[in-house]
C-alpha positions in Angstrom: -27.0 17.0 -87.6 -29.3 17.0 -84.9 -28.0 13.2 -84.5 -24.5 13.1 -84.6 -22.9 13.5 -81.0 -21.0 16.6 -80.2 -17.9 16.3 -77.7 -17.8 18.8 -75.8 -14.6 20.6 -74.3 -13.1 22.3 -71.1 -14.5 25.8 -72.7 -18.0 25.1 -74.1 -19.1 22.1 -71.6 -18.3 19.7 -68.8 -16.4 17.1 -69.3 -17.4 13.6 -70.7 -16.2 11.3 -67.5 -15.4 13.0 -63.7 -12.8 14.0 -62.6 -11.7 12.0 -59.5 -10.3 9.1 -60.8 -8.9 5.7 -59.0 -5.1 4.5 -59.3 -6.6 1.0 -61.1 -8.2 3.4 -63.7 -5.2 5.7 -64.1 -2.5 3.1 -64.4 -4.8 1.1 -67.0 -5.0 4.6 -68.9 -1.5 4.6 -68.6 -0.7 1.5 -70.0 -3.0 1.7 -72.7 -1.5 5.2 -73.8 1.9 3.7 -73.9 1.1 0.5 -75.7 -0.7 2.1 -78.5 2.7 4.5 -79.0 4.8 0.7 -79.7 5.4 0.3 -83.3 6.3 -3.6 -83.4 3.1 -5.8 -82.5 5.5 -8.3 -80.1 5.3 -8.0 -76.7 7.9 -5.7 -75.4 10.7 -7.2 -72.8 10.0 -4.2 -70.5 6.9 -2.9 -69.4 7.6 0.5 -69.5 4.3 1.2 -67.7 5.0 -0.5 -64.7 8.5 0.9 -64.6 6.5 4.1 -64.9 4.7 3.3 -61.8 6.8 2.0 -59.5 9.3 4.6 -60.2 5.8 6.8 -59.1 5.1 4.7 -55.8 9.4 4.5 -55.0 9.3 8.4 -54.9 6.1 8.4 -52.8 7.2 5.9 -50.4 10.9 8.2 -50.2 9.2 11.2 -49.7 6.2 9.6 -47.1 9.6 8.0 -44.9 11.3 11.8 -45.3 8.2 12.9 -43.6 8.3 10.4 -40.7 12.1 10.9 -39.7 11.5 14.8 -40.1 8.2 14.2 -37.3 10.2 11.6 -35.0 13.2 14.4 -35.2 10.7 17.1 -33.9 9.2 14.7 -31.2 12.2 14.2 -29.7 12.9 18.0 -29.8 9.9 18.7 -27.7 10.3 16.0 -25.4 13.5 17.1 -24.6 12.6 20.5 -23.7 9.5 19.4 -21.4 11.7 17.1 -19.8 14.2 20.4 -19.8 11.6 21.9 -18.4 9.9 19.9 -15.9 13.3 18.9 -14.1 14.6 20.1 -11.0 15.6 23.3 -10.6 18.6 24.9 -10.3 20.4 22.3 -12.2 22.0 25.0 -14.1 21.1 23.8 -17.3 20.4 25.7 -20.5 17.6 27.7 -20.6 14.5 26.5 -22.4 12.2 28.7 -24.8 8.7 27.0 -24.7 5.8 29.1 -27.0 3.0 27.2 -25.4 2.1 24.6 -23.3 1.4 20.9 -24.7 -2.3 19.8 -25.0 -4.3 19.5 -22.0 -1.4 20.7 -19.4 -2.5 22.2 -16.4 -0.5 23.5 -13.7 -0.4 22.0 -10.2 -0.9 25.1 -7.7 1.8 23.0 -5.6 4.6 22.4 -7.6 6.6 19.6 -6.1 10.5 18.8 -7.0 11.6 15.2 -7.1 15.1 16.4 -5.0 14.9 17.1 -1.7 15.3 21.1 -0.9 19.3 21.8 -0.3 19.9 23.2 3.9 23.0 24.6 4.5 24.6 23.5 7.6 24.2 20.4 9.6 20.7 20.3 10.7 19.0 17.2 8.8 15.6 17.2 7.8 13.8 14.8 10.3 10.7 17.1 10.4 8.9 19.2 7.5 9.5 22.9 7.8 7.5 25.7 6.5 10.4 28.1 5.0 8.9 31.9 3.0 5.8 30.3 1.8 6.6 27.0 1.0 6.3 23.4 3.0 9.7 21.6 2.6 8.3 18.0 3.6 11.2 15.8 5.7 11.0 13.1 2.4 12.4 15.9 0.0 8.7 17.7 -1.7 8.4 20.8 -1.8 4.8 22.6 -2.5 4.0 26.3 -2.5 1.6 27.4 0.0 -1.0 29.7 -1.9 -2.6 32.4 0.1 -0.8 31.2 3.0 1.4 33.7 5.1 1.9 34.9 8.6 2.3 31.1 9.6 3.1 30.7 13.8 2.6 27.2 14.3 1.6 24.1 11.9 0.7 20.4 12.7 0.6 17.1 10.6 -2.9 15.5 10.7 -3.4 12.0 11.9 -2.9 9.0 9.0 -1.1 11.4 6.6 -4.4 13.9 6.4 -2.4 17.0 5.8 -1.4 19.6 7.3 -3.2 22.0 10.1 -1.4 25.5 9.8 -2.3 28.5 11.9 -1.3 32.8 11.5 -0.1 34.4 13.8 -2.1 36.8 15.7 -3.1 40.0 14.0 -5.7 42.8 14.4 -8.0 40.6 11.9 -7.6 37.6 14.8 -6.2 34.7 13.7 -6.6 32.0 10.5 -6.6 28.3 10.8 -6.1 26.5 6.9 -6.0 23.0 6.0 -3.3 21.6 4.1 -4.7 18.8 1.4 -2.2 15.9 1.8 -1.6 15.9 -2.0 -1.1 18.8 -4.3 -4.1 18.4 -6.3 -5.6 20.9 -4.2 -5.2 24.3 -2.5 -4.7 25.0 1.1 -8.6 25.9 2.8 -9.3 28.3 4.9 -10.9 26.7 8.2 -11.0 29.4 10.6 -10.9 33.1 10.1 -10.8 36.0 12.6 -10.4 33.7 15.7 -9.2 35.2 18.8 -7.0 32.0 19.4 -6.6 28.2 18.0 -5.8 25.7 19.7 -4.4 22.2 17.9 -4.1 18.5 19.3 -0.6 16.9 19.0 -2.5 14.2 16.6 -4.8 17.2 14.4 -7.8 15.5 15.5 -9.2 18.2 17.2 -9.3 21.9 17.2 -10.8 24.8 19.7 -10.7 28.2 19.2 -12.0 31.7 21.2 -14.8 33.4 18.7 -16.1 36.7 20.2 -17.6 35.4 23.9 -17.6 32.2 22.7 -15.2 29.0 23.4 -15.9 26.6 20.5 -13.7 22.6 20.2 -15.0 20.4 16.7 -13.4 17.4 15.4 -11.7 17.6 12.2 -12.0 15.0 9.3 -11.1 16.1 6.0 -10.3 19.4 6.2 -14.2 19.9 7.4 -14.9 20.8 11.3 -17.6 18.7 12.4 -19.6 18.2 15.9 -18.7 21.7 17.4 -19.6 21.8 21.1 -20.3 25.5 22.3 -20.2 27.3 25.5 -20.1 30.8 26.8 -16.6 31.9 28.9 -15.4 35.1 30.7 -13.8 37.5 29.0 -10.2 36.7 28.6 -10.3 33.1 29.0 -8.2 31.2 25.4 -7.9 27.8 24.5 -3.7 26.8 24.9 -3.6 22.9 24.2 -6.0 19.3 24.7 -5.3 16.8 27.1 -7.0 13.5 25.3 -10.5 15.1 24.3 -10.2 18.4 26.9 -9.1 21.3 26.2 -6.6 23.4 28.4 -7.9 26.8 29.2 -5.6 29.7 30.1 -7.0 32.6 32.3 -6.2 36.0 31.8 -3.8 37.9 33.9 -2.2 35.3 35.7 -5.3 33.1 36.7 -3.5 30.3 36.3 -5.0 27.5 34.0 -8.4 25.2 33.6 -10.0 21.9 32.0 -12.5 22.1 29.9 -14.6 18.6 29.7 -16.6 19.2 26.3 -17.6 15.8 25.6 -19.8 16.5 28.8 -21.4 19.5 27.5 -20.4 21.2 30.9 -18.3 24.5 31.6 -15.1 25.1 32.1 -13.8 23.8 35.3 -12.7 25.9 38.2 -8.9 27.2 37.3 -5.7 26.2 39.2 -3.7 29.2 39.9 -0.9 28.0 40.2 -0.2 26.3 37.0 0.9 28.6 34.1 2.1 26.5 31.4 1.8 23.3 29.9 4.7 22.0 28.1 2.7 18.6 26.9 1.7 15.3 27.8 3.5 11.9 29.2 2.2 8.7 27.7 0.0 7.4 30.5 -1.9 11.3 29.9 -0.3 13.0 32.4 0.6 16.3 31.9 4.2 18.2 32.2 3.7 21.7 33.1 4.9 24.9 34.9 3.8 25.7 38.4 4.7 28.2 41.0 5.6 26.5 44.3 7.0 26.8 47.5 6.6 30.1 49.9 9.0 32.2 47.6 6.2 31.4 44.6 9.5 29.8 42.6 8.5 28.6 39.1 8.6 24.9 38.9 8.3 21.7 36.9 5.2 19.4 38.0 3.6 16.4 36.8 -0.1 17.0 36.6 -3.1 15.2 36.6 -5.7 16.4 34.2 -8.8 14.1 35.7 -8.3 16.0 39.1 -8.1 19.9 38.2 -4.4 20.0 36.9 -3.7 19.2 40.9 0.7 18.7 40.7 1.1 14.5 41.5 5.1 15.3 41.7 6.7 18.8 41.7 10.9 19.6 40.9 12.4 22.7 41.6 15.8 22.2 40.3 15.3 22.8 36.7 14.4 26.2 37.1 12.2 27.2 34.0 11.7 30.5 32.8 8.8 31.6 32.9 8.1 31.9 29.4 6.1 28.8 28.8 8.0 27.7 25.8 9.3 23.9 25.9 8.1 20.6 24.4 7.9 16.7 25.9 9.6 13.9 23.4 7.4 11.2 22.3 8.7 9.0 25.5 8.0 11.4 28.1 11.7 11.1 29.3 13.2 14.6 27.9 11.9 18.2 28.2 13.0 20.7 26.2 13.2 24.0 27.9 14.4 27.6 28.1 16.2 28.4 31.0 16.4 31.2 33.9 20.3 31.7 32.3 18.6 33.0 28.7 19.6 29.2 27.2 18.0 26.2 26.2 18.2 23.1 28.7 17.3 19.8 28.2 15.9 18.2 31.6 16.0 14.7 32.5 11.9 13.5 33.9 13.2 10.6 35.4 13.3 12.3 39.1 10.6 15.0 38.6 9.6 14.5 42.1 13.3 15.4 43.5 16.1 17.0 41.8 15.7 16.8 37.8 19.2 17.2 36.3 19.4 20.0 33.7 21.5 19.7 31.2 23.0 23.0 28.9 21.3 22.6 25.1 22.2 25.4 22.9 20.7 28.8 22.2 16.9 29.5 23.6 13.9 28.8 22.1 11.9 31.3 20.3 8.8 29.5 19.8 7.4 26.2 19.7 9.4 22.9 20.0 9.4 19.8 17.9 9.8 16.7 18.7 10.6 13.4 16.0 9.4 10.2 16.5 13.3 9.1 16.7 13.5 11.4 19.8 15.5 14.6 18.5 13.8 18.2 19.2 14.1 20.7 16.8 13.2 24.7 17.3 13.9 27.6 16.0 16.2 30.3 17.7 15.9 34.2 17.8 17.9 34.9 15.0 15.7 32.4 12.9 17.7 29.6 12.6 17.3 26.1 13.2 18.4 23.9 16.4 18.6 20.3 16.6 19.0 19.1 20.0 19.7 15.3 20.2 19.5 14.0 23.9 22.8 11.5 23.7 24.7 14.0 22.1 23.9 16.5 24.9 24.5 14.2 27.6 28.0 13.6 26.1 28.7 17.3 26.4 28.1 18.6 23.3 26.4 22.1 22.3 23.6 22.1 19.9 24.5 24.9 17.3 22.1 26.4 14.9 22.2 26.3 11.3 20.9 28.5 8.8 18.0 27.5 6.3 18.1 28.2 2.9 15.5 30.2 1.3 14.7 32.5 4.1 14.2 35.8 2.7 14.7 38.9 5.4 11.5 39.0 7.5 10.5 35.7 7.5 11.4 32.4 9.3 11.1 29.2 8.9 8.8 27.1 11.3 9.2 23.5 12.5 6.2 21.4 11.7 5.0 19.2 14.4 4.5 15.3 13.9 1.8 13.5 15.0 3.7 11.7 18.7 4.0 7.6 18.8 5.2 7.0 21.9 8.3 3.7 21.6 7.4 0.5 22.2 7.4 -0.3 26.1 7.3 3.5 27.0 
């Protein structure tokens, strides 16, 4: 017995052949099963086999396309709702329920909308304005400002480099951050704890008061570089540059100074009589606010910056307030300035050196002044709402009224962001 073969079965012993087993081998099992259970020895007219089969594979091939229209049908679901989701807002569309983000999604700390932020009133958006903690840029994005608050003044940097932004002043001192041209990055902190920052009109340059200290670097890429150092009186702030100086304002009055870094000197002797410095004509002179004349009346003067700030024309017709606020357009034709009457005026630079008409603009400035490259100022006035003052339109007699912006919240106010100038062609 020893030589007959035992089969073995699914209790007592593995089994003769494996398992796994290839479609070839199972459909020529198959046929041969069904061949042998055919009485007559003719060959059949139907191979029930292979009806056998592709009955099989139609039933695959119907479920496998069942599968396919049920995954397109859920693709489309979810690319609706990101879509839903990633639109603009405030489109008053039904809300979307989303239970986790799609693979390798990140969130940009700036999120920017593809419409332009909605104003109420007339004012257009020719400049970008910083409005609660957001920059509205004048081409419609809009990008939250993380970690930056307190904002006073901001600048636009030089062949679209971003954005200079600085606090207002605080018993920490003040904080100068760099705003990254796109939103792949967060606004940097560039200066903490200053006593004051200054800004060029093209963000080149910045100087700022640090303990005894007056310090003026260049600025490339968010990064200071070449600081120039030098020790000043007590008192003594940068205001404003003139080319690569920087304006100096002495405390109490003094009056104002130049300070020549790129010569490694000190700070030049200071004119008294010049107290403000509203900004600079094309050729580099300076348009600022003197006291002149034996009642000491505050004045407009055109100033020349390569001789001590010494007035080359002085008008007394204008009559500034004393304030300092004001702004120069890109032309040097039009100043933008409060008035002794608690009012803007707009004055005409043509005839500094006699009578400069003064012409009624609308509420008073409250801060700084804005100019666009098309030659419209904008400012914001004391009850924190914006001013567009358009030169023709005030010469034709018409009042500048302010407009509110949206998304103010109570506290806040929105703050004009100044361009970098290009004076017109032939100015």
């Amino acid at each position: 017995m020893s030589g007959i073969r035992q089969h073995a079965d699914n209790r007592t012993g593995g089994p003769e052949r494996p398992f796994p087993v290839s479609e070839d081998e199972l459909e020529r099992a198959l046929r041969d099963t069904l061949s042998r259970q055919v009485a007559t020895p003719r060959p059949l007219g139907a191979d029930p086999a292979g009806a056998a089969m592709r009955r099989a594979r139609r039933a695959g091939r119907r479920r496998a396309l069942t599968g396919l229209a049920l995954a397109g049908v859920a693709t489309v679901l979810v690319t609706a709702g990101m879509a839903q989701i990633t639109g603009p807002a405030g489109t008053g569309g039904t809300p979307t329920v989303v239970l986790g983000d799609p693979p390798g999604f990140s969130p940009s700390p700036f999120p920017a909308e593809s419409t332009p932020a909605t104003r109420s009133g007339s004012v257009r958006a020719e400049l970008d304005l910083l409005v609660d903690g957001w920059l509205e840029a004048s081409g419609g994005e809009r990008r939250a400002l993380t970690g930056v608050d307190g904002v006073e003044r901001a600048q636009r940097v030089h062949d679209q480099g971003g954005w200079l932004v600085t606090s207002a002043a605080t018993a920490a001192g003040r904080t100068l951050w760099w705003v990254p041209p796109t939103d792949r990055n967060t606004p940097q902190v560039m200066l903490a704890a200053a006593d004051a920052v200054a800004i060029s009109a093209d963000g080149r340059q910045v100087a700022w008061r640090d303990g005894p200290e007056l310090i003026a670097a260049g600025v490339v890429a968010g990064q200071l570089i070449a600081p120039v150092r030098v020790t000043a009186p007590a008192g003594v702030v940068p205001v404003g540059f003139t080319g690569d100086d920087v304006l100096l304002r002495q405390p109490d009055q003094g009056g104002m100074s130049v300070w020549r870094r790129a010569a490694g000197g000190l700070p030049g002797s200071a004119n008294p009589d010049v107290h403000a410095v509203y900004g600079a004509r094309p050729d580099g002179r300076l348009i600022g606010l003197v006291t002149a004349g034996a009642a000491r009346q505050p004045c407009l003067a055109l100033l020349d910056p390569a001789r001590g700030l010494a007035p080359v024309r002085t008008g007394c017709g204008a009559k500034p307030a004393v304030d300092g606020l004001g702004g120069v357009s890109p032309d040097g034709r039009w100043l933008l300035v409060n008035g002794a009457g608690h009012a803007a005026q707009l004055v005409d630079l043509t005839d500094l050196g006699g009578t400069p008409a003064a012409h009624p603009a609308g509420p008073a400035l409250s801060g700084a002044v804005a100019w666009s490259r098309a030659g419209v100022a904008l400012h914001v006035d004391a009850a924190g709402e914006l001013v567009r003052v358009e030169p023709k339109r005030v010469l034709a007699g018409e009042q500048p009224t302010p407009s509110a912006v949206s998304g103010v919240t109570t506290g806040t106010r929105p703050v004009v962001v100044a361009d970098v100038p290009t004076a017109p062609d032939g100015a």
